[in-house]
C-alpha positions, -999 to +999 in steps of 0.1 A: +237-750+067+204-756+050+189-761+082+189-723+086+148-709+091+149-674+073+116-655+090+088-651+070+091-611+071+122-611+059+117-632+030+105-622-011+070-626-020+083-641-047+117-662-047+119-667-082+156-650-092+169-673-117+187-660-151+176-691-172+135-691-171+121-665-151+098-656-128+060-655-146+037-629-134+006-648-118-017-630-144+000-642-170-012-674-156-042-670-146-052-652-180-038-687-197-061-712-176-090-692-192-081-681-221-052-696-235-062-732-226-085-728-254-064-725-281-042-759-273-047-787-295-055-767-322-038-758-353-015-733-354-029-725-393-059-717-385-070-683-373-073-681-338-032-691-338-022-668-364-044-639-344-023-650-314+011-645-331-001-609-343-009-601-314+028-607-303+045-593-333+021-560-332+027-557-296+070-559-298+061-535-330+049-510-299+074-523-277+104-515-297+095-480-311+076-491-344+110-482-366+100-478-404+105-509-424+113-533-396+097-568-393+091-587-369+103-624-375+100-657-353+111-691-355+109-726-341+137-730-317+154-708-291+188-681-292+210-711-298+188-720-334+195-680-345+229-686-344+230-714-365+202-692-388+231-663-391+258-686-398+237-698-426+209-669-437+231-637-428+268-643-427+281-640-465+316-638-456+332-628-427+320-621-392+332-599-361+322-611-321+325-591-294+328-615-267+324-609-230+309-640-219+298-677-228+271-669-250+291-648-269+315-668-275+289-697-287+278-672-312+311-667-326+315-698-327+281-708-350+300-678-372+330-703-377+311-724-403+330-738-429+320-718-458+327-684-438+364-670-434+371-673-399+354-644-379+375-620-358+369-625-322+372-597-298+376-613-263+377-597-232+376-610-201+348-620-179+331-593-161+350-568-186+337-554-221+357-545-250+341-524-278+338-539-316+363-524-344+355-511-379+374-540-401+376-540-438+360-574-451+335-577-424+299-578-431+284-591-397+291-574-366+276-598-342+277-592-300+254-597-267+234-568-256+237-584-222+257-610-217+239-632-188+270-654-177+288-625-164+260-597-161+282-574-184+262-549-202+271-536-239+255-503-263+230-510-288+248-490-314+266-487-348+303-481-349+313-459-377+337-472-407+325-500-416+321-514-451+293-504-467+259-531-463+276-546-429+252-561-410+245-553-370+232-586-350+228-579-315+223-605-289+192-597-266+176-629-249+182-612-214+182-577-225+153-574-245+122-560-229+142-550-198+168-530-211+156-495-234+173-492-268+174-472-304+164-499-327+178-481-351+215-489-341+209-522-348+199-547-381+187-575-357+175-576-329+167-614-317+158-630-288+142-660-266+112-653-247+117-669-214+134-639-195+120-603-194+092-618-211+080-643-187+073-669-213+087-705-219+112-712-247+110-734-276+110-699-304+133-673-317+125-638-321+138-610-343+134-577-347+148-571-386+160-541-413+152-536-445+191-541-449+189-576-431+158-586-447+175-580-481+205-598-473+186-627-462+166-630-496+197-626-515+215-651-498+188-675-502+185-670-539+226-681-536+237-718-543+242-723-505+228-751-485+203-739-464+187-765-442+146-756-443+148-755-402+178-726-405+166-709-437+157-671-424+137-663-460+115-694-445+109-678-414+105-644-431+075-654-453+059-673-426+063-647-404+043-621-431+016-652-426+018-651-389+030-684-384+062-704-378+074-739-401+065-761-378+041-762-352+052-735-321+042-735-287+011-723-277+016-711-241+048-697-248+031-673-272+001-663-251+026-660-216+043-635-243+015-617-254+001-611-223+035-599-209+041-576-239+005-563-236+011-556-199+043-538-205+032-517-234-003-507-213+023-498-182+047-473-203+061-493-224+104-497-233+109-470-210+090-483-182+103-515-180+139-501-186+131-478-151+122-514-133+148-529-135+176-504-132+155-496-098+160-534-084+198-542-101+207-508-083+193-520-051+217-553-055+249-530-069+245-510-038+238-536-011+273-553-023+294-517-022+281-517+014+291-552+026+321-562+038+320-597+021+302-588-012+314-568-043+299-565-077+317-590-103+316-568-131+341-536-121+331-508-142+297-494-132+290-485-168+293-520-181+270-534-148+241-551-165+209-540-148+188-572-157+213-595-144+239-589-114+266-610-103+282-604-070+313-617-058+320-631-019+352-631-002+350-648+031+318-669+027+310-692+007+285-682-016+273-715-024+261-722+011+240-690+006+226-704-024+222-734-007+198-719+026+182-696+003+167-726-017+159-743+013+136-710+021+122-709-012+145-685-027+156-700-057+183-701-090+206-673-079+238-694-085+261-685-101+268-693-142+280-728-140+308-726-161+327-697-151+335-714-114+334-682-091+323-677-055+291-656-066+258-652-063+234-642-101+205-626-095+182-617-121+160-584-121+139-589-154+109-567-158+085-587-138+104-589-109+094-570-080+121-541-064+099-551-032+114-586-036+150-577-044+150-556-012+136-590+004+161-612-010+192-590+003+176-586+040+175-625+034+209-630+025+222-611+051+202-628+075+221-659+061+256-641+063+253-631+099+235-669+108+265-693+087+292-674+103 
């Protein structure tokens, strides 16, 4: 069926949709060619570098509310190294996942190192959300702020009860700079760059407490093993030097700067939090009022408005996927792993509600043209 023409006026300016790297603003690029294809090749202990990073951690400062006594932290490698950086820098003993997804469930399971007790795992079922517990023993209450396999959304928030010093680790790679939130509620806030951010991946970033600062200092000054790569007190101290261990990228830092700068100059959190519940709500809405679609994720309230997965019933939804990348709109498939008939289309901050109007008039021109 890829043979199918979609006409021009019915297509997205754009037809960048995918939930793994995202769509990059053209600015962002353009800026880089000029700017930041000056600073490549050169070290990243030397000024200009260090300005760079800054740059970045002043602007998510600005970004995320400037909360008293927070840090921000970054370190070579993406969400996947953080988790192995909790398992060894944050966990002391015992962990609780909320689990609503597959990246949730990776994270419990860095928390299942050997010299932790094994973590409690709250798992709910795909597209559904359950809500963590207050559990004597636990000192890491660890869950996704947006779970991007199954576009399930969860609260950036403390639960009461809990033992005194736990530890709050949320999740956000695909929530954070799309998605509005107390930082407050949270002990750390970490991320990859490469969705609402626009950037490339390759570095981890965390927003940090006092609390989980603390805990990370103690725990290194422990007799635990702590590989140099995964130590957090490493990244910590770099960090307060504007730098990483080993050498980061360049162009994933200046796409991210450039994005943060545009956001925070725009309206900041709030801003971006209004874009893209304006395009997700577009999707949500479309798929109420079709007779083949239907969103994935049930409750309304646990709808993620960064990434949305729609069910089909009737049509294949692959075959969409399939037309729609032979018309230049591309990466709305669904999450490989969890094998439904679905399309996942991503609404980070930099996309366009123009274009997600543009990609449904395309799909349905697909719809009506397969049958």
């Amino acid at each position: 069926m890829s043979e199918i023409i979609i006409p021009s006026n019915l297509l997205p300016s754009d037809g960048r949709f995918g939930c793994g790297p995202s769509k990059v603003r053209p600015a962002q690029l353009a800026a880089f060619a000029t700017e930041g294809a000056e600073l490549m090749g050169t070290s990243h202990r030397q000024a200009p570098v260090k300005h760079l990073v800054k740059r970045v951690q002043d602007g998510l400062m600005d970004l995320f509310h400037n909360p008293a006594g927070y840090e921000i932290v970054l370190g070579n490698g993406g969400s996947t190294a953080f988790w192995d950086v909790a398992a060894f820098s944050l966990a002391d003993t015992k962990a609780q996942n909320l689990v609503h997804g597959e990246f949730g469930n990776k994270f419990a399971s860095a928390l299942s190192a050997p010299w932790l007790q094994k973590p409690t795992v709250l798992n709910g079922e795909p597209g559904s959300r359950l809500e963590l517990q207050a559990e004597s023993g636990v000192d890491i209450y660890a869950y996704p702020q947006n779970e991007t396999s199954t576009g399930v959304v969860a609260p950036v928030t403390r639960i009461a009860g809990v033992d005194e010093g736990a530890l709050f680790l949320t999740d956000a790679t695909s929530a954070a700079g799309g998605i509005d939130f107390d930082p407050l509620e949270t002990d750390v806030y970490y991320f990859a760059p490469q969705k609402n951010f626009a950037s490339d991946g390759g570095l981890w970033f965390a927003l940090m407490s006092p609390a989980a600062i603390e805990r990370a200092e103690r725990i290194a000054a422990s007799n635990r093993y702590i590989p140099e790569f995964l130590s957090l007190k490493t990244a910590i101290d770099n960090s307060r030097l504007n730098q990483t261990l080993n050498t980061p990228a360049i162009s994933t830092l200046f796409l991210l700067a450039e994005q943060i700068d545009w956001m925070n100059e725009n309206g900041g959190l709030a801003w971006a939090h209004q874009r893209t519940k304006v395009a997700s709500d577009l999707i949500y809405s479309w798929a109420e009022q079709n007779r083949f679609a239907t969103p994935f994720v049930a409750n309304p309230e646990h709808r993620s408005q960064v990434v949305a997965t729609i069910d089909f019933d009737g049509i294949d939804a692959a075959e969409i996927s399939k037309v729609l990348r032979a018309n230049g709109v591309v990466d709305v498939e669904p999450y490989r792993k969890l094998g439904r008939n679905q399309l996942r289309v991503a609404t980070f901050t930099a996309t366009e509600a123009e274009d997600v109007a543009q990609l449904l008039k395309s799909i349905d021109y697909v719809i009506e043209h397969i049958g």
